[in-house]
Backbone of each chain as ProteinMPNN parsed JSONL, in Angstrom:
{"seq_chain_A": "XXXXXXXXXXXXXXXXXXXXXXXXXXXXXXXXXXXXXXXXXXXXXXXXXXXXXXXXXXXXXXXXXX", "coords_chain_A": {"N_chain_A": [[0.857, -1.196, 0.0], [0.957, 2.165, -1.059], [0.926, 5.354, -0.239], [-0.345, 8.599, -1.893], [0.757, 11.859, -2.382], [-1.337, 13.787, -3.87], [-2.49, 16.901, -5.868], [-4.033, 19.255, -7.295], [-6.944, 17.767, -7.258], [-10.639, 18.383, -7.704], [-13.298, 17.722, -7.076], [-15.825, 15.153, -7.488], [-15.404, 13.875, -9.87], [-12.952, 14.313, -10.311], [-11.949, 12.679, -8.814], [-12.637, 9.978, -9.467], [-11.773, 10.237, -12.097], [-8.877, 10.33, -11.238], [-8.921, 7.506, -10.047], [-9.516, 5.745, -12.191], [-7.431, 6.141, -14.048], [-5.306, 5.354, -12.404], [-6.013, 2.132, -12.607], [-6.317, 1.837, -14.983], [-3.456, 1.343, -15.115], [-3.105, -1.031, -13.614], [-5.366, -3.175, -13.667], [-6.286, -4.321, -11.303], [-5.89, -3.126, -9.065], [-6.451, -1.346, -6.256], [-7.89, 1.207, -5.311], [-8.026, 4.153, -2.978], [-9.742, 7.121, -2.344], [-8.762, 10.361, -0.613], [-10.166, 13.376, -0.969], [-10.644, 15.744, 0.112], [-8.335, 16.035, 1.736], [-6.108, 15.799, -0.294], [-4.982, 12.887, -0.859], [-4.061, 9.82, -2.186], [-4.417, 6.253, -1.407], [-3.533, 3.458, -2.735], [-3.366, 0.216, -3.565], [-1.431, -2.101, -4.974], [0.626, -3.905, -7.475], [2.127, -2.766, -9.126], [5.126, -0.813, -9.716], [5.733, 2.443, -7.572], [6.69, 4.778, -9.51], [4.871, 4.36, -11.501], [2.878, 4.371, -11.267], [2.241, 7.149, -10.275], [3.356, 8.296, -13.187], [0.636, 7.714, -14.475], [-1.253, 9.139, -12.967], [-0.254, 11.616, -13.267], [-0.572, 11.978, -16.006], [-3.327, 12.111, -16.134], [-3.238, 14.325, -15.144], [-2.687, 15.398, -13.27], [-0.584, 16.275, -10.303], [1.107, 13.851, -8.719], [2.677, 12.099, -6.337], [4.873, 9.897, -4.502], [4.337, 8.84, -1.002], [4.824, 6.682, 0.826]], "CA_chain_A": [[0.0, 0.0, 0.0], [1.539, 3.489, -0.886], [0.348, 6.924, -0.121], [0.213, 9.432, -2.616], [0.272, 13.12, -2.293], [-2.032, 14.682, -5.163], [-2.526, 18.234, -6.42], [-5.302, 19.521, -8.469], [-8.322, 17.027, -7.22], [-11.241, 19.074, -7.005], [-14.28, 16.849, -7.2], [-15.671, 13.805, -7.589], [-15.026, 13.611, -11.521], [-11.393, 14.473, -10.108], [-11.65, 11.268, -8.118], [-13.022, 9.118, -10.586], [-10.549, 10.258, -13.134], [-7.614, 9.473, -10.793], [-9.125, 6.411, -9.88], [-9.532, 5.251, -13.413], [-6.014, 6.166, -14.342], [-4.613, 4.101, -11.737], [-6.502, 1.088, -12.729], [-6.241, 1.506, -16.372], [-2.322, 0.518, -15.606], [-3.154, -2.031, -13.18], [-6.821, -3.179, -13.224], [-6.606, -5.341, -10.381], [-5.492, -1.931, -7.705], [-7.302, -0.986, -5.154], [-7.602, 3.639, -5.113], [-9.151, 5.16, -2.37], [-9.225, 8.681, -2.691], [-9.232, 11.442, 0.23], [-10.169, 14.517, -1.928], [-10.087, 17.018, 1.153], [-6.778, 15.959, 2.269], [-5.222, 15.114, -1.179], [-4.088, 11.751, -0.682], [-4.448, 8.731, -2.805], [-3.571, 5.129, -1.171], [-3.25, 2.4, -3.618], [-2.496, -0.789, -3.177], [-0.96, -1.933, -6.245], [1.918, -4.539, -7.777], [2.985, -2.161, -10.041], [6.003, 0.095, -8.927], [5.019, 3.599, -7.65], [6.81, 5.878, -10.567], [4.374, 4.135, -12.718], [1.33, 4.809, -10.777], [2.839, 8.519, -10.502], [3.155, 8.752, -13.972], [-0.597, 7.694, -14.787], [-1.608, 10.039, -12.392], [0.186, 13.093, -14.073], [-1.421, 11.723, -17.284], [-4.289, 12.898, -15.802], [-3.389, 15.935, -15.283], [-2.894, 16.171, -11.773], [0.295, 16.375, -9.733], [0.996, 13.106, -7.886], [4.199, 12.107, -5.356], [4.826, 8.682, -3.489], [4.831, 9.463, 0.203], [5.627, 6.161, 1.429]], "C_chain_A": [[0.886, 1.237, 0.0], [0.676, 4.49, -0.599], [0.698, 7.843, -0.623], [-0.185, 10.772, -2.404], [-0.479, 13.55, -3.995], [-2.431, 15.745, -5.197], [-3.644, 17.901, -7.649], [-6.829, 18.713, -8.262], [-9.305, 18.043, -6.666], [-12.891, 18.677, -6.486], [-14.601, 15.959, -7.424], [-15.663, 13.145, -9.128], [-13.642, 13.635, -11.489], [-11.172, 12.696, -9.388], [-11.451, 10.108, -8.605], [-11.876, 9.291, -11.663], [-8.761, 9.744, -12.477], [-7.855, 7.877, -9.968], [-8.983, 5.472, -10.944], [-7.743, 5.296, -13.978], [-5.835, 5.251, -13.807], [-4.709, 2.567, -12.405], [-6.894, 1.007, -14.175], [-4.439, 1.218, -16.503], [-2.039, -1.118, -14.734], [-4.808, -2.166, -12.576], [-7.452, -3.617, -11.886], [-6.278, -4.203, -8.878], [-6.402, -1.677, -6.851], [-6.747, 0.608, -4.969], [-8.103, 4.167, -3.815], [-8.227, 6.404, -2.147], [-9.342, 9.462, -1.328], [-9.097, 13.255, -0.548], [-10.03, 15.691, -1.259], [-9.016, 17.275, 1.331], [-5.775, 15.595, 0.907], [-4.167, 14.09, -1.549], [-4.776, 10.824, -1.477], [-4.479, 7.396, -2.079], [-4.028, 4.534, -2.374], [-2.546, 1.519, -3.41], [-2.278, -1.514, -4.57], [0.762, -3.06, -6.659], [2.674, -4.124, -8.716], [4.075, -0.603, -8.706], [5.436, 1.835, -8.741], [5.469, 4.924, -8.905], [5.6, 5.562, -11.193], [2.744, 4.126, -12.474], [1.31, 6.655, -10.736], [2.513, 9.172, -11.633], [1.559, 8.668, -14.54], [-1.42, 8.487, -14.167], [-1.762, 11.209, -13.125], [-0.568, 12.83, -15.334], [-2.454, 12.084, -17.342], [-4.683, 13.765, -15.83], [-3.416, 16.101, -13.974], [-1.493, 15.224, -11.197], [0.901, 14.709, -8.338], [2.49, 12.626, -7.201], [3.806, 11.02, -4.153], [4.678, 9.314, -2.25], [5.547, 8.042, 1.152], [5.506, 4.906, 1.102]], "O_chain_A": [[1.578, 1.415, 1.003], [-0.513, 4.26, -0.822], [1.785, 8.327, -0.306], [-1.384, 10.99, -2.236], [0.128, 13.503, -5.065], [-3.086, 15.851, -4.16], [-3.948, 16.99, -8.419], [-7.77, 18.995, -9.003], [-9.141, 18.566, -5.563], [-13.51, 19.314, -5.633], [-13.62, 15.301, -7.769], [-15.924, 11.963, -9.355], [-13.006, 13.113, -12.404], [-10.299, 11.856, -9.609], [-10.52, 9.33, -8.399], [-11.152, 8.341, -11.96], [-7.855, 9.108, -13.016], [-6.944, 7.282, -9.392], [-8.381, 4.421, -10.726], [-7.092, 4.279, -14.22], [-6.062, 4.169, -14.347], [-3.707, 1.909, -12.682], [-7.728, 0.183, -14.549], [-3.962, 0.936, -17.602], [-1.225, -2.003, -14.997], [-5.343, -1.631, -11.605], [-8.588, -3.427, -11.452], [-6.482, -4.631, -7.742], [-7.467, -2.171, -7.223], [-5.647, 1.045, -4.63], [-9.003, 4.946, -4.127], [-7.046, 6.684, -1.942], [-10.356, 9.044, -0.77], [-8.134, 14.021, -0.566], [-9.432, 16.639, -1.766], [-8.519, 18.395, 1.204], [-4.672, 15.106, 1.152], [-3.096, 14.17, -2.152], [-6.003, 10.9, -1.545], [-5.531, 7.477, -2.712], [-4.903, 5.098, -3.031], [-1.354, 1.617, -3.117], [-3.244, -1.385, -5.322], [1.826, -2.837, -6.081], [3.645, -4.721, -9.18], [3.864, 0.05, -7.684], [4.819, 2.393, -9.648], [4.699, 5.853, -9.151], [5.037, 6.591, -11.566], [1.781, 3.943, -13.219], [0.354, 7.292, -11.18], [1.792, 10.169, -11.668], [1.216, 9.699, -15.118], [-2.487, 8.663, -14.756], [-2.79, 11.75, -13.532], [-1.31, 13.762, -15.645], [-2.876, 12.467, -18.433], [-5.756, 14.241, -16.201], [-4.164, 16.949, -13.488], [-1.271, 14.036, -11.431], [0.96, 14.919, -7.126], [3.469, 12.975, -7.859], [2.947, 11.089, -3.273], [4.901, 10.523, -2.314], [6.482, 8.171, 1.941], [6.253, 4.064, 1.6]]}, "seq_chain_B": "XXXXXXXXXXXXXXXXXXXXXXXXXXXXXXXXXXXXXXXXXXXXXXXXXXXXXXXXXXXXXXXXXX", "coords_chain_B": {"N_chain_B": [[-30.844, 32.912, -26.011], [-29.759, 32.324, -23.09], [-28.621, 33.249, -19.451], [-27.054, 31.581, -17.109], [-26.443, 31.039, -13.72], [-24.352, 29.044, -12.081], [-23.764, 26.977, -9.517], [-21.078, 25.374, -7.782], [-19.396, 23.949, -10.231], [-15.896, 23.044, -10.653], [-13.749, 22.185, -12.041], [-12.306, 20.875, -14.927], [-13.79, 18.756, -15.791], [-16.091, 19.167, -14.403], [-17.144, 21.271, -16.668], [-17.87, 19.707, -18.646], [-19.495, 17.962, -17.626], [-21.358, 19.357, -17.293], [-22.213, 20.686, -19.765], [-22.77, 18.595, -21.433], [-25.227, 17.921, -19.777], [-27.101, 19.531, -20.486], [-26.693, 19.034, -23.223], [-28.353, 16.778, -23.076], [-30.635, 17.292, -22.754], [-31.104, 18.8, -24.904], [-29.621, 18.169, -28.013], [-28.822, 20.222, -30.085], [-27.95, 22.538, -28.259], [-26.206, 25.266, -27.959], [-23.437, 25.421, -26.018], [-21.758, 27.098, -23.295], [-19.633, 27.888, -21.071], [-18.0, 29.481, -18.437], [-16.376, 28.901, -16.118], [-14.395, 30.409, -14.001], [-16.213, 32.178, -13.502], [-18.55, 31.018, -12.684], [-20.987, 30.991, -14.24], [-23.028, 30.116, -17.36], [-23.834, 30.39, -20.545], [-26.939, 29.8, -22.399], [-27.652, 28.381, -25.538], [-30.518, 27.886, -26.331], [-33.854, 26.245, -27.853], [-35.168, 25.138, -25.321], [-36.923, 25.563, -22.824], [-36.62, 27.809, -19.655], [-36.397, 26.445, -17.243], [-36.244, 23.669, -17.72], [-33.958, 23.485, -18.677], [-32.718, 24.576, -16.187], [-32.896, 22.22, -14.595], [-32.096, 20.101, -15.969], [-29.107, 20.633, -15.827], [-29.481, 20.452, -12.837], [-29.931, 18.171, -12.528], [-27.274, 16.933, -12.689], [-25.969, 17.475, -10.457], [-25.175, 20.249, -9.786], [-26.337, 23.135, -8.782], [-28.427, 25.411, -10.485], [-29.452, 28.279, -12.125], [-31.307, 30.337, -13.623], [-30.707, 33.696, -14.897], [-31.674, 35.398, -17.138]], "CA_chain_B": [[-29.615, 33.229, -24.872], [-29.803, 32.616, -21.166], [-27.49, 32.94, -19.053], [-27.512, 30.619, -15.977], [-25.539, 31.196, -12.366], [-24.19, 27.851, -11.726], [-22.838, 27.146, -8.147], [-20.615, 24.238, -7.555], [-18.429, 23.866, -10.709], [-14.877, 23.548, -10.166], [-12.833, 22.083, -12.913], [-12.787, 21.357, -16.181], [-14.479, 17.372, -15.617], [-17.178, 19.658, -14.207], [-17.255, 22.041, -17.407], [-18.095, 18.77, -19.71], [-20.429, 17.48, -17.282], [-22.975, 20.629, -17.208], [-22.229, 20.874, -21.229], [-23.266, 17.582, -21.5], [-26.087, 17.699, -19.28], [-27.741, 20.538, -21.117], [-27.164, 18.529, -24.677], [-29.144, 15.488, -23.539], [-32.324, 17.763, -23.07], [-30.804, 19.397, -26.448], [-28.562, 18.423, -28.686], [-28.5, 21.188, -30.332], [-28.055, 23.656, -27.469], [-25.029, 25.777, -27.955], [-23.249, 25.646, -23.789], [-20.193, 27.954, -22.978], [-19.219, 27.591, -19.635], [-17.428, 30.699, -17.708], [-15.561, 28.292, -14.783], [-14.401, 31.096, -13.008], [-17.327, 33.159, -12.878], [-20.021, 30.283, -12.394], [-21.597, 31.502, -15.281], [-22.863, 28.694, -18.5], [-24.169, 30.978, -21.289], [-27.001, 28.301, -23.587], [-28.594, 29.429, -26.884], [-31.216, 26.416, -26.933], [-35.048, 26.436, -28.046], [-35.852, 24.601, -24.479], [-37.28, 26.487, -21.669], [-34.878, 27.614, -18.681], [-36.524, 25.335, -16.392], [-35.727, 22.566, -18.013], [-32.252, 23.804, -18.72], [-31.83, 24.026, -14.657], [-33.34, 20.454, -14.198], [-31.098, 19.25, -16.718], [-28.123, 20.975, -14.359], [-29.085, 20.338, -11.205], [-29.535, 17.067, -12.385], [-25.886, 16.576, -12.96], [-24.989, 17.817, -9.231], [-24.93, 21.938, -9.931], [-27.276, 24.522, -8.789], [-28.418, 26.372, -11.538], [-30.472, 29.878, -11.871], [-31.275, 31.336, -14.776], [-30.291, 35.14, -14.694], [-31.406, 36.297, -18.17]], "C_chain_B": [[-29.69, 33.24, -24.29], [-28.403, 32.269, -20.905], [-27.649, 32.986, -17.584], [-26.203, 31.22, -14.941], [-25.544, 29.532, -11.989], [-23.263, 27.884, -10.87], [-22.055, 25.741, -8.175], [-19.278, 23.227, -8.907], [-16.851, 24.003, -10.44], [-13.677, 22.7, -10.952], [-13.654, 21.727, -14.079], [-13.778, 19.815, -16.946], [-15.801, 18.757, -15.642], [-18.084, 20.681, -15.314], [-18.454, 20.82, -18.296], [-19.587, 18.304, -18.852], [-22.045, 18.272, -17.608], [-23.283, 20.637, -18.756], [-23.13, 19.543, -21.665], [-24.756, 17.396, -21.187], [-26.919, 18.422, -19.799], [-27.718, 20.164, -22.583], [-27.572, 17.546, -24.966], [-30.612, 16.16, -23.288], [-32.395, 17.997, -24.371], [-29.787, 19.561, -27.169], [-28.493, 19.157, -29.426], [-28.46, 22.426, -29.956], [-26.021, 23.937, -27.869], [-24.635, 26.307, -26.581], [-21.786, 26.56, -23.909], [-19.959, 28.336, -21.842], [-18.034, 28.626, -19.497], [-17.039, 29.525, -16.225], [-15.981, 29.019, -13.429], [-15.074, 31.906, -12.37], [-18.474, 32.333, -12.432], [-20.888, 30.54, -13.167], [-21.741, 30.499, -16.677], [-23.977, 30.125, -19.528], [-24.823, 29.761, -22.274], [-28.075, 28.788, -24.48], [-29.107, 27.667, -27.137], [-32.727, 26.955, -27.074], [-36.047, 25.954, -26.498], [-35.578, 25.574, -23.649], [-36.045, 26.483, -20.532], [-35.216, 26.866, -17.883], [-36.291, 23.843, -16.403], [-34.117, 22.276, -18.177], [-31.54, 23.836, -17.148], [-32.073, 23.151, -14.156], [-32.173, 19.99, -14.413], [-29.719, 19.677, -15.708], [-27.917, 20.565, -13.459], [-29.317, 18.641, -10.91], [-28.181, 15.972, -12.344], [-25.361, 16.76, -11.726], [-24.795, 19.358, -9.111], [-26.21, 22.252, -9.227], [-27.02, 25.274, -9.633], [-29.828, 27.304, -11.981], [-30.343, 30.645, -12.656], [-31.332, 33.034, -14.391], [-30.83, 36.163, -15.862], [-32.188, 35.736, -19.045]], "O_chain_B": [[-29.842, 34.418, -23.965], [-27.518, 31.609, -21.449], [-28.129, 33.898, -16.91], [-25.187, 31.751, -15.39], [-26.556, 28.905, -11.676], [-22.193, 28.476, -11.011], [-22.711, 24.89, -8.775], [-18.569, 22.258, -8.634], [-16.489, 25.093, -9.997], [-12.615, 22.604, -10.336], [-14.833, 21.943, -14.358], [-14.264, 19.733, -18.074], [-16.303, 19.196, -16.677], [-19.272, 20.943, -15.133], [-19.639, 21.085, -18.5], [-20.664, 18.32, -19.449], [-23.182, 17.944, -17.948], [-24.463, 20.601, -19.105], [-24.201, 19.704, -22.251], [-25.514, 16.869, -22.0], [-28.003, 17.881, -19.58], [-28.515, 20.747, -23.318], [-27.574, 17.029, -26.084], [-31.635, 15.559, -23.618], [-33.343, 17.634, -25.068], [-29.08, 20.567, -27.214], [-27.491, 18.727, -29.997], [-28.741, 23.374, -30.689], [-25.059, 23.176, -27.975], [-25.17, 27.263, -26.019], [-20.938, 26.405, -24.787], [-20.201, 29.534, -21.695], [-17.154, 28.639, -20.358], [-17.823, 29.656, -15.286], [-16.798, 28.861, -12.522], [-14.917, 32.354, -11.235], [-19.376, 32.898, -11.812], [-21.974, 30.235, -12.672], [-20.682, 30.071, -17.137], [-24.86, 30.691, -18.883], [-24.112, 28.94, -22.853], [-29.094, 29.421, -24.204], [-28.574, 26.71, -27.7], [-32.976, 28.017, -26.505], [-37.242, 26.23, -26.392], [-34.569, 26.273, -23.557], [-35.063, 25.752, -20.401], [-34.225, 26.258, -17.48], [-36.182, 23.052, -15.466], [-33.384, 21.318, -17.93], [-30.431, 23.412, -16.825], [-31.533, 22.993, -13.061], [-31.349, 19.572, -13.6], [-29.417, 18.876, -14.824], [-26.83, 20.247, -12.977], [-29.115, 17.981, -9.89], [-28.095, 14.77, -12.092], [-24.232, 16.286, -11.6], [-24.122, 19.676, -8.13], [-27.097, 21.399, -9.21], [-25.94, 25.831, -9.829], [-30.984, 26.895, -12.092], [-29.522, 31.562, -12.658], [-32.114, 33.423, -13.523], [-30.631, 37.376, -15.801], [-32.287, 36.208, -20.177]]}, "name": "protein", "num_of_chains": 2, "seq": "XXXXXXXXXXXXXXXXXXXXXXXXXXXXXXXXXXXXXXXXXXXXXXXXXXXXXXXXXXXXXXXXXXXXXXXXXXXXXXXXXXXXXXXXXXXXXXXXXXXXXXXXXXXXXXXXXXXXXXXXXXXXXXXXXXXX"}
């Protein structure tokens, strides 16, 4: 399970869209979003750059935290 | 030409959504969405009450002004 800092989520079309990212590079992930606090977790067998980068693909700012 | 006060927009997911939501009463409504002002400008033949149904059916508050 990582924890990602995210930038730019402002609603729940923001949520959904970084939820979908995620899980259009690994379908099988698990997202939950905290859209107040701008955190992602994801639990995930793909490495975190590459959840990172599908993020930013998005269009919104994302950063492992741990 | 009306032009609606829409509360609760806040990116650009949310732009498509209201646009959207206003071209399944009428696809041929012309929508132009003002973000930052809360403001959706829609040159359609359907009444404004239906035009803030269609809105507030998407999740907005919306109040025709015009």
């Amino acid at each position: 399970m990582t924890t990602y800092d995210v930038k730019g989520m402002t609603c729940g079309h923001c949520v959904r869209a970084v939820t979908a990212a995620v899980q259009q590079v690994d379908a099988q992930a698990r997202v939950e979003v905290d859209l107040a606090a701008g955190k992602v977790q994801v639990d995930s067998t793909m490495p975190a750059p590459a959840i990172e980068r599908a993020i930013a693909e998005a269009g919104y700012e994302a950063k492992a935290l741990s």
